[in-house]
N, C-alpha and C positions, 0 to 999 in steps of 0.2 A: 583346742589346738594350742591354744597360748601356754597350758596346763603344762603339755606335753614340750613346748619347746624350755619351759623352764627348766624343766624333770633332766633335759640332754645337758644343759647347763654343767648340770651336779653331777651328772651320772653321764658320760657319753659314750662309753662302751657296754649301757646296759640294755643297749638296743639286740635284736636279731641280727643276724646277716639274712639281707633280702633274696631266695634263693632265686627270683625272676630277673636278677640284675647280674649274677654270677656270669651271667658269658659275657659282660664286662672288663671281670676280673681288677676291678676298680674297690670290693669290700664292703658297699653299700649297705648301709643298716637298715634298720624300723623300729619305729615302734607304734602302736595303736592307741590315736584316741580316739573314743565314739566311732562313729564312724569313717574315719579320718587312718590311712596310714601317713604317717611322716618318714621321707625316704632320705637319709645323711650320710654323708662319711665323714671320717676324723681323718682328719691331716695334719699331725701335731698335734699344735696346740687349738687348732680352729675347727670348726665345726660348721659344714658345709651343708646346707638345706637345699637339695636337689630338686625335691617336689613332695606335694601333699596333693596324696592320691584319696577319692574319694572310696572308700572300699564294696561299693553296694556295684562297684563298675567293673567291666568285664578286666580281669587278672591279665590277657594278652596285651589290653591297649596299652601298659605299660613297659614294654619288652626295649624301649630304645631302639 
């Protein structure tokens, strides 16, 4: 996870858009490590760590 948060560091728009967060309409990214999603968005210049989803977990528990 730590890997992954450096990776957003360098790279913050090389994440996905998370399409289970779309009816947001807030732009939510991803990216995967291990078994780990990391859920962000870029606001600027900051980079916003929402939640680190365990991926082996049912995809609805994370609907907001």
């Amino acid at each position: 996870v730590v890997d992954g948060l450096d990776r957003l560091r360098t790279n913050p728009g090389g994440g996905q858009f998370e399409e289970a967060l779309e009816h947001l309409g807030q732009h939510h990214r991803r990216i995967v490590v291990g078994h780990f999603k990391i859920i962000y968005r870029v606001l600027g210049k900051t980079i916003v760590v929402t939640d680190i989803f365990d991926s082996r977990r049912d995809p609805d528990g994370m609907k907001g």
